[in-house]
C-alpha positions, -999 to 999 in steps of 0.1 A, spaced: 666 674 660 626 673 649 620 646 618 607 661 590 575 644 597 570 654 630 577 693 621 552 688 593 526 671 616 531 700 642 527 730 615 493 705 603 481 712 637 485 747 639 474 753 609 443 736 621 439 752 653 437 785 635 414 776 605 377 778 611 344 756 598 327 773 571 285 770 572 260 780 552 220 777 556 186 781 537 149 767 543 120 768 521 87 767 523 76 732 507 36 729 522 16 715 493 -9 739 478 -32 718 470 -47 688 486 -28 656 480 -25 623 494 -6 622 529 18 593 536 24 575 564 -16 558 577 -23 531 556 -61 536 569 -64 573 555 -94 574 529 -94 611 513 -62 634 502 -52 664 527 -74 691 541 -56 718 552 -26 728 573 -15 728 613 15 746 605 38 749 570 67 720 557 97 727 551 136 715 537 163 732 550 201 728 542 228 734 562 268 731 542 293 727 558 330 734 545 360 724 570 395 739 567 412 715 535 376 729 516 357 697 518 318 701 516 290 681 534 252 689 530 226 684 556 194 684 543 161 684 565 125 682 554 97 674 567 87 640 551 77 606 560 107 599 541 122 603 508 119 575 481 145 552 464 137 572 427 138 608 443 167 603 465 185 591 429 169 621 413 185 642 438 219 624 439 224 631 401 214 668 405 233 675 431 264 660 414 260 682 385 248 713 400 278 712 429 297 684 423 287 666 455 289 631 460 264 608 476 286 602 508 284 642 512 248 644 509 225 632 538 190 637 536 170 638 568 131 628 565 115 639 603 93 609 595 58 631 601 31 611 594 14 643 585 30 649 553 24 642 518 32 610 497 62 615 475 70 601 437 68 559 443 61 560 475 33 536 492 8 537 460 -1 504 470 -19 517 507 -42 544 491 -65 540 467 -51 560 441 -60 571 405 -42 587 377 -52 620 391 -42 615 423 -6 603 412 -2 634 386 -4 656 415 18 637 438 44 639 410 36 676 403 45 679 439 77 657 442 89 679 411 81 709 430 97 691 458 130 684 444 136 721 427 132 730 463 161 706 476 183 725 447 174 762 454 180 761 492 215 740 484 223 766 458 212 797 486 231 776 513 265 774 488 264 807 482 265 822 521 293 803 538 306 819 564 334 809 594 318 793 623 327 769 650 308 736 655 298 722 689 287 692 703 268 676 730 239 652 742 208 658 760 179 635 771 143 635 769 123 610 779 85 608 758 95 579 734 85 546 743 87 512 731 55 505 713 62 466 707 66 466 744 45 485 759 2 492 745 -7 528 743 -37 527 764 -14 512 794 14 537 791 -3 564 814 -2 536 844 28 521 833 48 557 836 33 562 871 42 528 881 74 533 863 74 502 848 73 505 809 92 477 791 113 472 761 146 488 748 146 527 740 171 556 734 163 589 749 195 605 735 192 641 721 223 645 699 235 684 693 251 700 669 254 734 670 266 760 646 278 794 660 289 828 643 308 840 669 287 839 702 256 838 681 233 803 672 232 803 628 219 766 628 215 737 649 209 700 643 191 677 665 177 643 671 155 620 687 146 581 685 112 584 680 83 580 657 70 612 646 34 600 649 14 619 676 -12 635 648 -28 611 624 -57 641 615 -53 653 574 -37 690 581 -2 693 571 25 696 601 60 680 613 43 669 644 62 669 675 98 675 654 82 709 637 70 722 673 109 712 682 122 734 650 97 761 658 107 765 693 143 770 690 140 793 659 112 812 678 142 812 710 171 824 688 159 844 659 176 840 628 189 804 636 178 773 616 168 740 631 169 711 618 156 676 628 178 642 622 153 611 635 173 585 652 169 550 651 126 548 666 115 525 642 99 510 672 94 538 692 62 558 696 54 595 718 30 580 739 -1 589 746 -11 607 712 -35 620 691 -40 654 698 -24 689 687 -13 696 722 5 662 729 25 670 697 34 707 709 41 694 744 64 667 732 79 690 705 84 718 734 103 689 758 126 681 727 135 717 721 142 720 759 164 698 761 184 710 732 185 744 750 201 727 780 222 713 759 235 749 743 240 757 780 265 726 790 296 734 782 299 714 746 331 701 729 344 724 698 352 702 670 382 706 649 372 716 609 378 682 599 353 663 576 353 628 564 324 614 542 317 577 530 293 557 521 283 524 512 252 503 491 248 470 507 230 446 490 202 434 514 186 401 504 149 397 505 135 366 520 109 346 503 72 361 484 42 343 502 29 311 478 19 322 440 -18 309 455 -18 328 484 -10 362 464 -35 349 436 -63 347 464 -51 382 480 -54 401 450 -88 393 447 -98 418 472 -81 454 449 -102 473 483 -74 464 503 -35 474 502 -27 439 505 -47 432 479 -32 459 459 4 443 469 -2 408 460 -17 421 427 11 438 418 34 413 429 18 384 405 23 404 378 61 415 387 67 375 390 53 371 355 71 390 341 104 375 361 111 410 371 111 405 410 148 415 425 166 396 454 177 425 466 176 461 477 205 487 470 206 501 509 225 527 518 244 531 550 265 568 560 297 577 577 310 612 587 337 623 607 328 658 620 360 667 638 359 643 665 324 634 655 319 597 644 279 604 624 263 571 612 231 578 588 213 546 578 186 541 557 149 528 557 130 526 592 155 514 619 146 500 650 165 514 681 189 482 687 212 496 662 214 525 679 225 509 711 243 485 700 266 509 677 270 535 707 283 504 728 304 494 696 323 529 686 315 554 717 289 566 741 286 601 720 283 582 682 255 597 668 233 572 646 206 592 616 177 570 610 155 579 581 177 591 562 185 589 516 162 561 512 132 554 534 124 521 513 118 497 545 118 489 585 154 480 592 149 450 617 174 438 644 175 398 644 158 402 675 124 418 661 129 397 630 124 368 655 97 377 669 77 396 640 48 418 635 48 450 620 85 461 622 97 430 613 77 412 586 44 424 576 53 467 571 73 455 538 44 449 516 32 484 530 63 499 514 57 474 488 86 455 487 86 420 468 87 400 500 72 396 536 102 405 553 141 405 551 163 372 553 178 370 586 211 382 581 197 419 576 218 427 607 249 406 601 253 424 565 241 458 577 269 456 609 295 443 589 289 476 566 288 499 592 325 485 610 340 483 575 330 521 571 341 533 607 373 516 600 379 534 569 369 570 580 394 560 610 422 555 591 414 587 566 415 606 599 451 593 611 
């Protein structure tokens, strides 16, 4: 005779096997229309001049078979700040009762986009003109984020979800390797340093037919540095595939490339190149033969308290902020006055994702992460975990202990860049930030049994 628990399980199953994924999408057009400030080059000297090809967010909601929602947002963004992404959570709360751990908000990193709402004012020489209109915009900006959720809410539809991994190969370690060697070094095939040429897939299909598909890569999104508006590489990426299956959305997840660069760079047709190799391998991808996931979702999050190491000497930022023509002048000014007024905090609210899509395991992490994590969590929880860099909060690099070690720009001196009130983490960033991400695995595990 079948217990009671194993009848129920079986009928749990079944009931399972026949239920389908609901999706829904939307994109808007979210190109600034007037010139602004672009983030992401701390050497720029004059707001935008024109456009390469438009911006845009784009949401993808997904619904599995108990009704439980996750959104997916995408925009093209350096990234989104700590005061807009807790704009955003509040408004999304109220307007669809969404919790943080349901929303993830992808920034493609572009480096040809426009500065957000208390984002890196200390880099540019800003005035109160210039930070009316990047407000203006970031207003503009987050009505968009709610109209394409509201559109994407409102046209669920049953689907099935997919998934697979691809490979491309342009990144490369830039603490590793110097961009004017990289040419020789590939033809000698002897570039250095860790990398991850994963190209996670999730794709989204109305019967036989593509409605959305996300996709990632661990790389910087910085082969333009001109001042026309574009995604770079990752917009080529979104325009080929929608161009290849019409009516489709694409959206961009970054992975962990904190330290990766597409190398060589600097001009239109590297970006389109680059962005053309990503969006083949996706297609290859589509033609594997992908695992179906089951329509079961599990969403967590969790804030970990990172603590800031130490400010430099009280006389070393006095003498810095002497020089206001410089943004680590502009820092260190800023700073003296924060420690004043005893206002400085020890630490930073970070925010660190877990899904469960069907058999899935999704980690989103905030701030700029360098490409250990990414390796190191794939070793940790499975070959196909997919790990979202850039995503929520873009307040920071993320260093490994290993480039905290050894320093430079990823692991000490970008934080005054982002303006942070220290030169770099302490060195337990990646103790606290692992022992987040196994306590959160953990727990989705068990929500899955």
């Amino acid at each position: 005779m079948i217990s009671l628990r194993i009848f129920l399980a079986i009928c749990l199953a079944s009931t399972l096997s026949a239920a389908k994924w609901k999706a829904g999408i939307a994109k808007a057009d979210i190109t600034p229309k007037k010139p602004i400030w672009m983030a992401g080059y701390g050497g720029r000297t004059a707001p935008s001049d024109g456009v390469l090809h438009p911006l845009w967010a784009k949401a993808l909601v997904l619904e599995d078979a108990r009704g439980h929602r996750a959104l997916i947002l995408a925009t093209d963004t350096l990234g989104i700040t700590g005061s807009l992404y807790a704009s955003l959570k509040a408004k999304l709360a109220k307007a669809h009762n969404l919790q943080p751990a349901q929303i993830m908000i992808n920034a493609s990193h572009t480096h040809t986009g426009p500065v957000l709402r208390d984002g890196l004012y200390d880099i540019y020489p800003l005035n109160a003109d210039h930070i009316k209109r990047i407000k203006e915009y970031s207003t503009r900006f987050e009505e968009e984020i709610l109209r394409v959720t509201t559109a994407a809410m409102k046209n669920l539809e049953s689907v099935t979800l997919k998934h697979g991994i691809g490979i491309t190969r342009f990144g490369v370690n830039r603490r590793e390797n110097k961009s004017y060697d990289v040419p020789k070094l590939i033809s000698t095939n002897s570039l250095k340093g860790p990398i991850d040429h994963d190209v996670p897939v999730l794709a989204v299909y109305k019967g036989l037919k593509l409605k959305a598909i996300v996709f990632g890569y661990a790389c910087h999104t910085t082969t333009l540095s001109f001042q026309k508006f574009s995604g770079d590489y990752a917009g080529f990426s979104q325009i080929a595939l929608e161009k290849s299956h019409p009516g489709a959305l694409a959206l961009f997840s970054a992975g962990c490339g904190a330290d990766i660069n597409p190398l060589p760079r600097r001009e239109v047709s590297l970006a389109e190149r680059y962005g053309n190799m990503l969006a083949a391998a996706v297609e290859e991808v589509l033609l594997q033969k992908m695992n179906t996931l089951k329509p079961t979702l599990i969403t967590s999050l969790q804030t970990v308290a990172l603590e800031y190491g130490a400010l430099p000497p009280v006389d070393a930022l006095a003498a810095a902020a002497k020089n206001p023509n410089s943004y680590r002048g502009r820092w260190a000014a800023r700073m003296v006055k924060l420690k004043t007024k005893d206002s400085l905090p020890e630490t930073y609210p970070y925010p660190l994702q877990c899904w469960r899509v069907g058999e899935l395991l999704w980690l989103s992490m905030g701030g700029e992460v360098v490409v250990d994590y990414s390796l190191q969590f794939k070793k940790k929880y499975g070959p196909s975990t997919w790990v979202t860099s850039y995503a929520n909060d873009v307040m920071a690099y993320i260093p490994s202990f290993r480039v905290l070690k050894e320093g430079g720009y990823e692991g000490q001196s970008a934080m005054a860049v982002y303006g942070l009130p220290a030169d770099r983490w302490k060195a337990n960033v990646e103790e606290l930030v692992n022992a987040a991400a196994k306590k959160l695995v953990e727990e989705s595990k068990l929500k899955g049994e």
